[in-house]
Structures are given as structure tokens and as C-alpha cells.
C-alpha positions, -999 to 999 in steps of 0.1 A, spaced: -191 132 722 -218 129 698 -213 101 674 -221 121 643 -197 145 655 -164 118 659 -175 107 625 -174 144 609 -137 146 629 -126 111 617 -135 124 582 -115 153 585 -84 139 595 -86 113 567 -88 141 543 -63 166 561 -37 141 574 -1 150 564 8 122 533 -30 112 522 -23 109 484 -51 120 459 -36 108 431 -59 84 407 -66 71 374 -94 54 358 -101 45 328 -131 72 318 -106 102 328 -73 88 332 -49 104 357 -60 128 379 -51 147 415 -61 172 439 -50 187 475 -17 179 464 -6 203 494 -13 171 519 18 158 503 40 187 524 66 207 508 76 186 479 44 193 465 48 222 445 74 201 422 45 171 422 24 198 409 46 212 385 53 175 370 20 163 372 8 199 347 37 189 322 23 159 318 -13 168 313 -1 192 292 12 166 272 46 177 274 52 140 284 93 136 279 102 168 303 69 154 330 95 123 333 124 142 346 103 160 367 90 133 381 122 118 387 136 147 405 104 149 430 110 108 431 146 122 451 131 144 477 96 137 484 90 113 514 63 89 511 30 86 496 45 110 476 76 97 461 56 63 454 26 87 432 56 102 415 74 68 405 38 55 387 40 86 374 69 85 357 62 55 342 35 67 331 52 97 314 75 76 294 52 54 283 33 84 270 63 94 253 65 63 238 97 51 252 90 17 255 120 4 268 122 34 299 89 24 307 88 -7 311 118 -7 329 101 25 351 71 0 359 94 -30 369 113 -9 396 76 4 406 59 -29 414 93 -40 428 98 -12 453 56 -15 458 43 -43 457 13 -37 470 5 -2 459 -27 7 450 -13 19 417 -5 -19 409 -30 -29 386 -21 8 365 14 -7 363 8 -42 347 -22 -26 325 8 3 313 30 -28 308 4 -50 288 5 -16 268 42 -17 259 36 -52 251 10 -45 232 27 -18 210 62 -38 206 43 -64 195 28 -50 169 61 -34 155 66 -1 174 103 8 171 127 17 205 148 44 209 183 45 201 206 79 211 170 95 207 161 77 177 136 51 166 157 24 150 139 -9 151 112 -33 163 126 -53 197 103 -82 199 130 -96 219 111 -66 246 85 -77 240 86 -112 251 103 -103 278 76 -76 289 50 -105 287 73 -130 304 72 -103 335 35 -98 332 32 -139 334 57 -141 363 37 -109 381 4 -123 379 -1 -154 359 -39 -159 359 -49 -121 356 -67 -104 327 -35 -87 319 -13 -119 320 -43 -134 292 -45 -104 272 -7 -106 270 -6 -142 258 -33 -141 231 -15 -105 219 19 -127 217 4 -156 202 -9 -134 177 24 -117 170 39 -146 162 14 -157 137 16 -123 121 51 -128 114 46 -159 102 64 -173 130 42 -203 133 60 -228 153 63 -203 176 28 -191 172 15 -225 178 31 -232 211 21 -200 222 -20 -204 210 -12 -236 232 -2 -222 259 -33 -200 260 -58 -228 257 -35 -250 288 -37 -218 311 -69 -199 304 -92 -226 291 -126 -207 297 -108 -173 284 -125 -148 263 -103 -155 235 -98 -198 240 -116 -207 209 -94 -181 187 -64 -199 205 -77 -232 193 -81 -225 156 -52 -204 158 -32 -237 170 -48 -254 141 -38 -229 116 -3 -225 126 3 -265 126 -11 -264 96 10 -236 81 39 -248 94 41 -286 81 61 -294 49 38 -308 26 18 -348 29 48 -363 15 72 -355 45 61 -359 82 23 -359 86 24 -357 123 16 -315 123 -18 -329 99 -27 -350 127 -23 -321 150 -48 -300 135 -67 -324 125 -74 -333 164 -71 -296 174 -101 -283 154 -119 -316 159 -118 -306 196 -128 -273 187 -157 -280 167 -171 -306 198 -168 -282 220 -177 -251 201 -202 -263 171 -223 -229 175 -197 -206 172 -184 -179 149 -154 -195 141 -173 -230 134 -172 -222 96 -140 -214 97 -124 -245 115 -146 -268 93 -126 -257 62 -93 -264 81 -106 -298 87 -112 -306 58 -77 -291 46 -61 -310 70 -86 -341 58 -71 -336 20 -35 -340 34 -36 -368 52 -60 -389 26 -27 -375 4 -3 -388 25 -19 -425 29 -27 -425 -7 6 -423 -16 21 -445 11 -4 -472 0 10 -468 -38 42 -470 -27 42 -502 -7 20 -516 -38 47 -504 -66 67 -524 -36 46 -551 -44 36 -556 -7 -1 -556 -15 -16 -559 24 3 -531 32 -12 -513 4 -46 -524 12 -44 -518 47 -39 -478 39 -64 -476 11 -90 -486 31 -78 -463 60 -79 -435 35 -117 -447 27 -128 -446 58 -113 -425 81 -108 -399 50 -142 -402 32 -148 -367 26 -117 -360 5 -114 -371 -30 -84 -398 -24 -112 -415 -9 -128 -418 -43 -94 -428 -58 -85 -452 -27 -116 -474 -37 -115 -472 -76 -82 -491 -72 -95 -515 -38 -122 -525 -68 -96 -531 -91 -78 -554 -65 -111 -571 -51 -107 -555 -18 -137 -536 -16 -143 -526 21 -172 -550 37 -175 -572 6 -162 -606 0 -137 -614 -17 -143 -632 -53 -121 -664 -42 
């Protein structure tokens, strides 16, 4: 047989073979499907479903779907379970979805429809996070950001070091600090930078870090460990990232950072002098003069290390 000839027949039984799924979606045109006949009987229901929901009548395309998902044999039943997902996430019911695309990459693992399912559940993430309520006995009661952790927990667990797994971290980190959640925001900006250190977003994740230790400490008289912290943090960002857009930015937390500690010294060194333990007192003065130079306790730390003759790198007068 002529090899142009096999080829032509090889062809045609790709595109004729009983089960051959045309189902796709891409970006530019979403979901779309033809020869849905290959699929055998069941396809007249696909059809029917799949027109409901490009008719946008997206809450009825779901129990259609569902009902084909009971009778169609495979590839059918597996185009018809994305599908459905797909439906209720278009219907905005968050919770059904995300539950819908848990039992799809469950039951297929490898479908080709895999990446379609953690992008529609970085979506529900996405949109929980950012306050969308759930339904309730067909009503939209409240936010569940309790979801929506859990929704990026499953993307993290699916495919930790994917696009969708990073876009899900830096959207929860965000969240957090939104809500003015900063602890939390701060240990999540963390965990970006430790897992996707040459990410689109690291350097946001840094001075988000910084901003939410920041935020989050009690003042310079209390604990000045969370000072240090961002201190260091935009330090590192500034070293590493001294072009960037954000440079500005984490050079005014620096310096805020700067003011607190010099703060906190400053007043440590006048208490252990009220305390009349003057090394003690000298020892942080000069600390805040030289490792705090920029901040105006500086200027205050060495009016009174002149008043006591301990001017850093003079003599003393005895």
C-alpha cells in the first residue's frame, strides 16, 4: 500500500474512531466542541448540556452534565465531569465547584483537562479570596475564607511548584494583608519567597514580609524583634533588588524600621542610665549612633555621649 495512502487511513480512523473526544478549551475562545457524534449515543445529551452552557444558562448546563456523567461511557463521561465543573464555577458556586474539580483530577489524574481544572480552581481561590460570598439554601450569605485556604492548600498539595500553585500563594498572601491579617500575611509572603525564590512576584513577597512585620509589632517600647525583622528583610531586598520598582518603596520601610529601633535603644540606654548603670547606657547610645545614624535618636544619642565624655572614637578627658 502506498505510504501516503496508510497515512490518509491512519488519519481517518483517528478522527472517526468510536470515543475520540473533541472537547477543548483555550484561553483565546474558551470551551469549545465538535463531532460530538464520535462520542456514540450519549451524545445528543452532551450536546444538549454543552448549548446550555454556552448559552450561558450555566446552573441548568450542571445538571445536565451530571446526568450525561451517569450514562456516557468514556471519553465521554470524563468531558462531561470538567464540564460540570466548569458550569458551576460559571454559576458562581464556589463551593460545588471546587468540590466538582477535586473529584475530577481525583478520578483523572492524568486527563488532558488537568491543567483546566487547577487553573478553574486557582479561580475559586481567587474569587473567595477576594470576598465572594457561598451559597447557602440558594443564597449568598457570607465570605468563607476558610474555602479558600483550603482551595489553595489542594492546589499546593496537587502541584506545588506550578504557576497555579504560585499564583495561589502570592493571591493568599495578599488576602491576608488585605484584611489586615498580618501575622498571617507575613508567614504567608514567606512562604512565597522560601518556595518560589525567582517568582514573578518574589520581590512583592519580600516587601510584603517587611510591611506586615512591620504592621504587626507593638510599638519600640515592647519587643523589637519584628523591627529587626524588617529591617533584615528589606535590607535583603534592596541588595538584591537595588534597581527595582519597589526600591523606593522598601527604602522608606527601612528607614521606618531605622526610627524604631534607634527608639527602642534610645530609651533602653536612658533607662539603664536613670538606673545609674552608665556602661550599659553608653554601650546602647553609641549602638544607636552607629548602627542607627540616619534616624534622629542618632543626633540625640551623641548630644548626651558629649555630655558624658563618651564621644565615639575620642578620648576620654581623664
Amino acid at each position: 500500500m502506498d505510504v501516503r495512502i496508510l497515512l490518509a487511513v491512519l488519519l481517518l480512523a483517528c478522527f472517526c474512531a468510536p470515543g475520540r473526544g473533541e472537547v477543548a478549551w483555550t484561553p483565546a475562545e474558551g470551551w469549545r466542541t465538535s463531532r460530538v457524534e464520535a462520542h456514540g449515543e450519549e451524545a445528543p445529551a452532551f450536546r444538549k448540556a454543552f448549548d446550555l452552557f454556552l448559552d450561558g444558562r450555566h446552573g441548568k448546563a450542571a445538571d445536565a452534565f451530571s446526568e450525561c456523567m451517569e450514562h456516557a461511557g468514556e471519553p465521554l463521561r470524563e468531558d462531561a465531569a470538567i464540564l460540570r465543573a466548569e458550569s458551576l464555577l460559571a454559576d458562581n458556586a464556589y463551593r460545588s465547584a471546587f468540590e466538582a474539580y477535586e473529584d475530577f483530577l481525583e478520578e483523572y489524574p492524568n486527563s488532558r483537562h488537568g491543567d483546566r481544572a487547577l487553573e478553574g480552581e486557582l479561580e475559586v481561590a481567587r474569587a473567595l479570596l477576594a470576598g465572594a460570598r457561598v451559597k447557602f439554601l440558594g443564597l449568598r450569605l457570607w465570605a468563607s475564607y476558610g474555602l479558600a485556604e483550603k482551595v489553595v492548600d489542594k492546589i499546593m498539595s496537587h502541584r506545588p511548584f506550578s504557576d497555579y500553585a504560585r499564583l495561589a500563594q502570592i493571591s493568599l498572601a495578599r488576602s491576608y494583608f488585605e484584611r489586615e491579617l498580618y501575622i498571617e500575611s507575613a508567614s504567608a509572603y514567606r512562604q512565597y519567597v522560601e518556595l518560589y525564590p525567582n517568582g514573578n512576584e518574589v520581590r512583592e513577597a519580600l516587601l510584603g514580609m517587611g510591611r506586615s512585620i512591620l504592621i504587626d509589632a507593638n510599638g519600640p517600647e515592647y519587643d523589637p524583634v519584628p523591627y529587626y525583622r524588617a529591617y533584615a528583610v528589606t535590607g535583603d531586598l534592596l541588595r538584591q533588588y537595588p534597581r527595582a520598582p519597589e526600591a523606593q518603596a522598601t527604602m522608606r520601610l527601612r528607614r521606618r524600621a531605622g526610627e524604631n529601633l534607634g527608639e527602642h535603644h534610645f530609651n533602653v540606654a536612658k533607662w539603664y542610665l536613670k538606673m545609674g548603670k552608665i556602661e550599659a547606657a553608653v554601650l546602647y547610645f553609641r549602638k544607636v549612633v552607629e548602627e542607627y545614624r540616619e534616624t534622629h535618636w542618632a543626633d540625640r544619642a551623641w548630644a548626651i555621649l558629649e555630655t558624658l565624655g563618651e564621644v565615639p572614637g575620642e578620648e576620654n578627658a581623664d
